[in-house]
N, C-alpha and C positions, 0 to 999 in steps of 0.2 A: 593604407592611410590610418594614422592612429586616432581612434576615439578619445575625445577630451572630453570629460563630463564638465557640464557649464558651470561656472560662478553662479554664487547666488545673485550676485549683483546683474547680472545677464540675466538670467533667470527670472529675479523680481522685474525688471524694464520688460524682458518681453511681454511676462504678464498684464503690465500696464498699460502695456503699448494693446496686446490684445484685449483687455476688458475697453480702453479708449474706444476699439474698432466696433466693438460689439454693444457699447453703450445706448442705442436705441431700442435691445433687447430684453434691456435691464430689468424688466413687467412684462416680459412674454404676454399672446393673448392663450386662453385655455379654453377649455369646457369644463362642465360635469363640478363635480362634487369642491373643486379646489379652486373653482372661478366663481366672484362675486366678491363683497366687502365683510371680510369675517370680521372686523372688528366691531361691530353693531353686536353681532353673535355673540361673540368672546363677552364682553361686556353685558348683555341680558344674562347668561348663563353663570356669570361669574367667576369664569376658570378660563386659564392661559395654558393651552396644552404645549408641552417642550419634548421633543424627542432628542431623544439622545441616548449615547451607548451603555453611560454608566460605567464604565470601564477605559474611559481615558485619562486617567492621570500626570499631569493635578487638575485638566480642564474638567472633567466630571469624573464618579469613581464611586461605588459602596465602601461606605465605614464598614468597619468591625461589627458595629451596632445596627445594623442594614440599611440606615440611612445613605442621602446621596450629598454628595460634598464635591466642593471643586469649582475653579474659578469660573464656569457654564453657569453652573448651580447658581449660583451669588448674584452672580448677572441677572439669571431668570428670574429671581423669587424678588430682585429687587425693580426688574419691570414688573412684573405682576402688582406688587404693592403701590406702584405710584400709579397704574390705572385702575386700583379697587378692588383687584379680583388675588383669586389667589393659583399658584401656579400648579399644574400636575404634571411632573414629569412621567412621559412614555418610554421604556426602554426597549431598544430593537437593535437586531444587529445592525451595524455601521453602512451597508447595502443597500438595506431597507428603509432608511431614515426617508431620502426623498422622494422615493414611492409612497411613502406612508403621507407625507407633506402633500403631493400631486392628489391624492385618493381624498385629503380632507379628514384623515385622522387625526392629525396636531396642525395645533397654527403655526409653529415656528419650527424646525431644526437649530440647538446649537450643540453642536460636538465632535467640534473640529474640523470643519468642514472646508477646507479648501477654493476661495474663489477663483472658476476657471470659467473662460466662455463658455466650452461645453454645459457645465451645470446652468451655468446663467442664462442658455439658448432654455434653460427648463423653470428654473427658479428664480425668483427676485432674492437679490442680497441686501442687507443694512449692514457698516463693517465699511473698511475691519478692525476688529479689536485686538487682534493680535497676529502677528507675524512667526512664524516657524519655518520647519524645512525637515525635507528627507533625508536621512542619517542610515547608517549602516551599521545591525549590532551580530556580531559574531565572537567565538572565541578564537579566530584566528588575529593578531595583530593585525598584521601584514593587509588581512582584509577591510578589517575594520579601517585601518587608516591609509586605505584605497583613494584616489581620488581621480586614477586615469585609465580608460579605457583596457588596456590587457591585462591589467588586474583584477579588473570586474569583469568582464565582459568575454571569456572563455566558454568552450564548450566544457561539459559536466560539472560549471559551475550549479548550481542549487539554490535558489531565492527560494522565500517564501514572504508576502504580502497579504494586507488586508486587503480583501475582497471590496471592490468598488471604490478604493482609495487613490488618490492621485500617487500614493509609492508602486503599484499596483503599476499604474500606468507608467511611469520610470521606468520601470526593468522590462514592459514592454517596447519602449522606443528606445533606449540609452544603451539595455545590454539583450542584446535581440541575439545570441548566440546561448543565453543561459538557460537554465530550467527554469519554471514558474511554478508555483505551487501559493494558488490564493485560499486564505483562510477566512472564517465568518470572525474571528476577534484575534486581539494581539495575546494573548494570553495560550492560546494555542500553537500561534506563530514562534512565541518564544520556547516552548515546550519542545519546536521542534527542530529549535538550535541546538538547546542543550542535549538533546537524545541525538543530536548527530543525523537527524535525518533534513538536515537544510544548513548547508552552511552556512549563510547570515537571511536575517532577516531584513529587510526595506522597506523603512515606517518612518513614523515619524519622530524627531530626535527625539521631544519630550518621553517618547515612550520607551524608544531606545535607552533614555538616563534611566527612564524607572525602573525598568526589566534591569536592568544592572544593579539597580538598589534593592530592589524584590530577591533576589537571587545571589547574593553574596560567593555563595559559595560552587557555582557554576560557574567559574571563568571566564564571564561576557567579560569581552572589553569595554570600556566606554569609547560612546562618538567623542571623535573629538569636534566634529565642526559639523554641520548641515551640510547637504551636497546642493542645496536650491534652498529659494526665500518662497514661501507661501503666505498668503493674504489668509488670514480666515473672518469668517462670518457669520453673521446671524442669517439662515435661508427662510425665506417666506413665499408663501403661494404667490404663484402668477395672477397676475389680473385685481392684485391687492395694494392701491399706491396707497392710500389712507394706514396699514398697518404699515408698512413699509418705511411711510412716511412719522410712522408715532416713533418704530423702533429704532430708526437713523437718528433722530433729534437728543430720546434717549442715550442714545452712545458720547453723541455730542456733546450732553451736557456733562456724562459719567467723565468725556475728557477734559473740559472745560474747568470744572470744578476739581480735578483731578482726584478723586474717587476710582476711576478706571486704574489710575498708577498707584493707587493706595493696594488695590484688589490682584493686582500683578504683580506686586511688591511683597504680597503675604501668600500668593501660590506659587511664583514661581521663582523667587527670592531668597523668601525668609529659609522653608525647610523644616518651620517648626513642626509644621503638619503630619510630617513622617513618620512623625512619633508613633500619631496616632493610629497609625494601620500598622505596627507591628499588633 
């Protein structure tokens, strides 16, 4: 029987269908270090910890100039400032972000982060602010603009994924006949397209474009489409509805006011930004 990798459109309903199912979990109960009301905390202390990878582009990224930029970034510093404090971004590999969240090292995760039950049976979400999906970047066409089952989905095929990522879990369940090879960031992942030691990498599209624009002259293909629609969100500790409750209202009003589409409009839009990381 032939493998059909699903619509995004299938893909996003299931999701919905399963965050719907799982909707009473949505504020897990915890212990320990990452259960209680941080927002009392955040607010004496006067700093809004944000985790994130720093390395996903355009949602977060290092400039040239070692600063961090990116439409995460923008989000974060501009909830920090409408509740007084100011924000400090934590950078971790992509793995680590919501262990780091559960332990009570940062109050929030934003960096790309995927709402799936599973995380949400751990974390509470606010979101989403943005919609993506998993893409396929290779220098083979043929693979790159794969979209059915024995194209992908071969023995000596070669993935390689981020570690802990929902593409990660794709090529676990969709091409269960390929090789895996997960990595701690995309930046190594793509290194090991171009060296030919993994035939396509399985990320996420934005990152797929970038690695294409990062590397000109490495013969990536560009994605052409997403293979799945992903929710993303702001992650926040269990057992915290009060922040939860500030950072949802936040979003609301960033869409309301349309600021949110102003902020999406200049990262993942405009393009001007490119400039500035050559």
């Amino acid at each position: 029987m032939e493998l059909r990798m699903p619509s995004p459109r299938i893909v996003l309903v299931w999701a919905l269908c399963a965050l719907a199912a799982t909707a009473c979990r949505s504020v897990p109960a915890t212990t320990g270090a990452a259960s209680g009301a941080r927002l009392p905390a955040i607010l004496a202390r006067g700093e809004l910890r944000v985790g994130l990878t720093g390395e996903q582009a355009p949602l977060n990224m290092r400039t040239p100039g070692g600063g961090l930029a990116g439409l995460e970034v923008d989000l974060a510093n501009a909830l920090a400032q409408s509740m007084g404090v100011r924000a400090r971004f934590v950078e971790l590999p992509f793995a680590e972000l919501l262990p780091a969240l559960e332990r009570g090292d940062v109050d929030l995760v934003a960096s790309g982060v995927t709402i799936t039950p599973e995380r949400n049976a751990r974390v509470a979400f606010a979101g989403p602010y943005f919609v993506t999906g998993t893409a396929i970047l290779s220098r083979d066409a043929a693979l790159a603009e794969a979209e059915h089952g024995p194209a992908l989905d071969a023995p000596g095929r070669r993935y390689v994924a981020l570690a802990g990522s929902t593409s990660e879990s794709f090529v676990r369940e969709w091409l269960p006949q390929a090789q895996l090879q997960s990595v701690p960031d995309y930046e190594s992942a793509v290194r090991m397209v171009i060296d030919g030691k993994a035939d396509a990498m399985v990320g996420d599209f934005l990152a797929c474009a970038m690695a294409v624009w990062r590397h000109p002259e490495a013969g990536l293909v560009p994605p052409s489409s997403p293979l799945t629609a992903e929710p993303i969100g702001v992650a926040i500790a269990a057992g915290d509805p009060l922040l939860v409750n500030l950072v949802e209202n936040y979003l609301d009003t960033l869409e309301q006011t349309g600021l949110l589409t102003q902020l999406k409009a200049r990262w993942l839009s405009d393009g001007a930004w490119l400039r500035e990381l050559r």
